[in-house]
C-alpha positions in Angstrom: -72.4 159.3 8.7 -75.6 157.2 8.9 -77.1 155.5 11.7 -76.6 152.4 9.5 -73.0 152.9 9.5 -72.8 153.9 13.1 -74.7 150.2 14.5 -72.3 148.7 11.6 -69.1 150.2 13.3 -70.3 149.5 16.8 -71.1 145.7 16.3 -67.4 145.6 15.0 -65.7 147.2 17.7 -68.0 145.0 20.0 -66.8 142.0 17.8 -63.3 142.6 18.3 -63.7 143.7 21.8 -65.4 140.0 22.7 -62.7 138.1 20.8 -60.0 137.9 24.0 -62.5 137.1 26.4 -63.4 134.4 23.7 -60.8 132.7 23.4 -60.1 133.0 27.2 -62.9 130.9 27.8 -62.6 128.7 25.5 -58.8 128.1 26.7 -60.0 127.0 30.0 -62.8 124.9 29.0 -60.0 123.3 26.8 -57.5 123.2 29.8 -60.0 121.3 32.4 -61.6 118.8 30.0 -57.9 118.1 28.8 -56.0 118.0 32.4 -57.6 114.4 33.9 -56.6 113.0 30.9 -52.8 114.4 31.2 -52.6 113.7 34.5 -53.6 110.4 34.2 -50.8 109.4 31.9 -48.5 110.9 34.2 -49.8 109.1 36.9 -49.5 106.2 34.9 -45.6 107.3 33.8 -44.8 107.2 37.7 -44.6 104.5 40.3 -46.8 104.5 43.5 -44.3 106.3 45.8 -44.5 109.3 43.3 -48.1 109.3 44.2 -47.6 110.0 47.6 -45.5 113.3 47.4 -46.8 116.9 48.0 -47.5 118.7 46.0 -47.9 115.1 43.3 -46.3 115.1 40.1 -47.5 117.2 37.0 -45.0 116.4 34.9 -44.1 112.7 32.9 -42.1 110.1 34.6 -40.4 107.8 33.4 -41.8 104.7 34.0 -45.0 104.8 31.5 -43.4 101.7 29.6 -42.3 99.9 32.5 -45.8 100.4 33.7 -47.6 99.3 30.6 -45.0 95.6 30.3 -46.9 95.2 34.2 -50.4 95.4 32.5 -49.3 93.0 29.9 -48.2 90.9 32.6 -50.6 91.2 34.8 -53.7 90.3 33.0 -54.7 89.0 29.9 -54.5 92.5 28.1 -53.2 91.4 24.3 -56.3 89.2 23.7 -58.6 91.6 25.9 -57.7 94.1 23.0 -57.9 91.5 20.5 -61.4 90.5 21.6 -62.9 94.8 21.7 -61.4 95.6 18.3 -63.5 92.2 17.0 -66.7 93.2 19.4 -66.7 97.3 18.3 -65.8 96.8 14.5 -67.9 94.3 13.9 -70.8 96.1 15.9 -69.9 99.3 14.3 -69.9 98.1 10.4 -73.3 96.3 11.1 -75.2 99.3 13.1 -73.6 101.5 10.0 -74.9 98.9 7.4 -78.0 98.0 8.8 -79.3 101.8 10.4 -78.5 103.2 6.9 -80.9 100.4 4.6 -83.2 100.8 7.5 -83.2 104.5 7.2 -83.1 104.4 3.8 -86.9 102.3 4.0 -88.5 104.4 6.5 -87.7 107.7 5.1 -88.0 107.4 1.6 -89.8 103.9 0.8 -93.4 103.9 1.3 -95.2 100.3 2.5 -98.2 99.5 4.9 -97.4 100.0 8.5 -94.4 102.0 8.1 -95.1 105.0 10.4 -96.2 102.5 13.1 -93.4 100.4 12.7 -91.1 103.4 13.0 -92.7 104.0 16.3 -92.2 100.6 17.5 -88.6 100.9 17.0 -88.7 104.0 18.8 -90.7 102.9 21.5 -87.6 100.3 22.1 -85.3 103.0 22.8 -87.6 103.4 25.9 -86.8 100.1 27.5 -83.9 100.4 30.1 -80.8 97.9 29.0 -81.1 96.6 32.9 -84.4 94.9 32.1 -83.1 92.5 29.5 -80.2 91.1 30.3 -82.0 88.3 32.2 -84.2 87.0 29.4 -81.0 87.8 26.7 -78.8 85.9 29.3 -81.0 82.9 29.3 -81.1 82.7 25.3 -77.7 82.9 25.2 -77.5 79.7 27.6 -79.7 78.3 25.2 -77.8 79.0 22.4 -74.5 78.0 24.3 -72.9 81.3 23.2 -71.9 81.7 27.0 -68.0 83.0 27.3 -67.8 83.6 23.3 -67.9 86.5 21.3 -70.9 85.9 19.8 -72.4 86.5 23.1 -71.3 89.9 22.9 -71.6 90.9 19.5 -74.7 89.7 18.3 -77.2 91.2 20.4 -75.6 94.6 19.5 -75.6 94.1 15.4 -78.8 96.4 15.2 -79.6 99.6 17.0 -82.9 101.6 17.5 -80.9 104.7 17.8 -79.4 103.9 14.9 -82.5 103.7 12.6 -83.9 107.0 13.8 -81.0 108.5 13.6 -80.5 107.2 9.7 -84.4 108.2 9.5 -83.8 111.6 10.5 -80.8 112.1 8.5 -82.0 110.7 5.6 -85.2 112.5 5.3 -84.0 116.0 5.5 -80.6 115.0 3.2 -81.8 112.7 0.7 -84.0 114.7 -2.3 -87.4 112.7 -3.0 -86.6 113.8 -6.6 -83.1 111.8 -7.4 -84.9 108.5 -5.9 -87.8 109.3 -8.4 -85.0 110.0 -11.1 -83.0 106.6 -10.4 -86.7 104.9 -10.7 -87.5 106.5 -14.4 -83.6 105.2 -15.0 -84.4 101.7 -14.2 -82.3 101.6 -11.2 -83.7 99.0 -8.3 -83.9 99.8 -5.0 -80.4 98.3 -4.2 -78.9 99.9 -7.0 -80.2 103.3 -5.8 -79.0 102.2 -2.0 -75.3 101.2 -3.0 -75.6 104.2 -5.8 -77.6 107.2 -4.8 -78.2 106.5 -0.5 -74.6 105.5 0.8 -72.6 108.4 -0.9 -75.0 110.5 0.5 -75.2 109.1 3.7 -71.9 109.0 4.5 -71.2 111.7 6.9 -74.2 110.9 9.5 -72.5 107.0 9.4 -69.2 108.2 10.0 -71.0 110.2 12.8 -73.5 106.9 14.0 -70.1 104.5 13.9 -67.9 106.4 15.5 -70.7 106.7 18.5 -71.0 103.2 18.0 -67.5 101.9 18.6 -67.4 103.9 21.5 -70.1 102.5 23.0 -69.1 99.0 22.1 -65.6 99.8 23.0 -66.4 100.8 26.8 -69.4 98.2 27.4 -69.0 97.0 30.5 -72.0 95.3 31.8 -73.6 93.2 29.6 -69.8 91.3 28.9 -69.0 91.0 32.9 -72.1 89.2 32.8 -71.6 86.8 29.6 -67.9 86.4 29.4 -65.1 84.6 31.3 -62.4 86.3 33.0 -60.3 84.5 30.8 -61.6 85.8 27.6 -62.5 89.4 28.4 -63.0 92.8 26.1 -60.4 95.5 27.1 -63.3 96.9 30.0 -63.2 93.6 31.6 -59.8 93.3 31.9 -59.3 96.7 32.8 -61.8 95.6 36.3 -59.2 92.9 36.9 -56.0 95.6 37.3 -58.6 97.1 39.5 -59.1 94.1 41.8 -56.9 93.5 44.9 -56.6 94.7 48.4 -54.0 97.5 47.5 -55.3 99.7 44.4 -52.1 100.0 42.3 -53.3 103.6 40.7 -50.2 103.6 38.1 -51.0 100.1 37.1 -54.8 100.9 36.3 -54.0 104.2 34.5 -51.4 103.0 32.5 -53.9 100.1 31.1 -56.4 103.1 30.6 -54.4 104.5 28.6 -53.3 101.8 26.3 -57.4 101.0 25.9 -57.4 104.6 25.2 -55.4 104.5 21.8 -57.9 102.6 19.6 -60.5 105.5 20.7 -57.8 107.8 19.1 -57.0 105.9 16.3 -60.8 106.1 15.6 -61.1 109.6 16.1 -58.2 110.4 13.6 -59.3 108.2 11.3 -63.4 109.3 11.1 -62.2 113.1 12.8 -62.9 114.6 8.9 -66.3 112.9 7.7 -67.4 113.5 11.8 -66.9 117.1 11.4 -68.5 117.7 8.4 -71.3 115.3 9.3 -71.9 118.1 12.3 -71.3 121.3 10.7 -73.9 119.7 7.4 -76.2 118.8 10.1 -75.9 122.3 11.5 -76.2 124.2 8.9 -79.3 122.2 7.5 -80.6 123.2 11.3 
């Protein structure tokens, strides 16, 4: 036997003999990132006596429905969650629209001042949120877009991470050669954007939009500030089940959860071209 075969046969066995403590590990990692978000539905399924007990509850109660009529009840939940899906789809389809044409221009379009401008949008990722929301409050006064939607969803339609991340996608997954090849075809540049780019693209969106709703989705800051407690997103109105002298724990988790779903619904909906969008972008690594 060869010493080829030898290292061959000993890398296997090594293989095989790393495989339970593997999976081991990769059980508990599951098991803790998954358990505050089980035991916060079960805390939610409960009432606030069940809280109390020792050892407290690890399995469902049967109140989670009860529970959730309360946060209906208690604030105004329905058009909170009206008002996100509005704010994060509409931020999400325009970051996905506009980050992939932008993309599209810096990485494969050549014009004066493109590098520098590329670094100027960059250079915006730079500026802390924090340090605008005084000058963006006082233009939205002046526009008199205080306690709408518009408030919210317009300064968010475009995003710097967005356009470097397009940028970086495209460059490395778009060939040089099949723009150069729609050209000689006659195709214009929107033909080869709607034609050529978006197919292509379309894993690193699925991957920039579903970042995107999530980020729009849990915004808290910027629509406390602009909104009225009467026409909140789902984070606003989740701070009002929060409010009081007593902290009713079920009552809060239980609306948690329900703001929860859409995130899911997301998930399940993008979970394939997400994936894939990784693993491409890992295997082009």
């Amino acid at each position: 036997m060869t010493n080829r075969h030898t290292t061959s046969i000993r890398r296997a066995w090594q293989s095989i003999a790393s495989r339970p403590l593997t999976y081991l590990t990769l059980t508990a990692v599951a098991f803790f990132s998954a358990f505050p978000i089980y035991w916060s539905v079960v805390v939610a399924s409960h009432d606030n006596s069940a809280l109390a007990q020792i050892p407290p509850p690890l399995l469902p109660g049967g109140n989670f429905f009860a529970n959730v009529a309360r946060v209906f009840d208690t604030a105004p939940f329905q058009l909170a969650l009206l008002n996100s899906v509005l704010v994060a789809g509409s931020i999400t389809i325009s970051v996905m629209l506009f980050s992939t044409l932008a993309g599209f221009a810096f990485a494969k379009l050549r014009f004066r001042g493109r590098n520098a401008l590329l670094v100027l949008v960059i250079a915006t990722m730079m500026v802390p949120t924090q340090l605008g929301i005084i000058p963006l409050y006082m233009m939205m006064i002046k526009l008199e877009w205080t306690g709408t939607m518009y408030a919210v969803i317009v300064p968010s339609l475009v995003s710097a991470f967005g356009v470097f991340f397009m940028t970086q996608y495209l460059s490395r997954a778009l060939p040089t050669e099949l723009i150069e090849a729609g050209r000689v075809d006659g195709a214009s540049t929107w033909a080869l954007f709607w034609r050529v780019v978006l197919p292509i693209a379309r894993p690193a969106a699925a991957v920039l939009g579903m970042l995107t709703f999530m980020t729009a989705w849990n915004d808290y800051f910027w629509p406390l500030v602009v909104l009225t407690p009467e026409n909140p997103t789902v984070q606003v109105a989740l701070s009002q089940l929060a409010a009081g002298y007593v902290q009713d724990f079920t009552l809060g988790l239980a609306g948690t959860a329900v703001a929860t779903l859409p995130l899911v619904l997301v998930f399940a909906l993008l979970g394939r071209h997400i994936i894939g969008g990784i693993m491409q972008g890992a295997v082009k690594g």
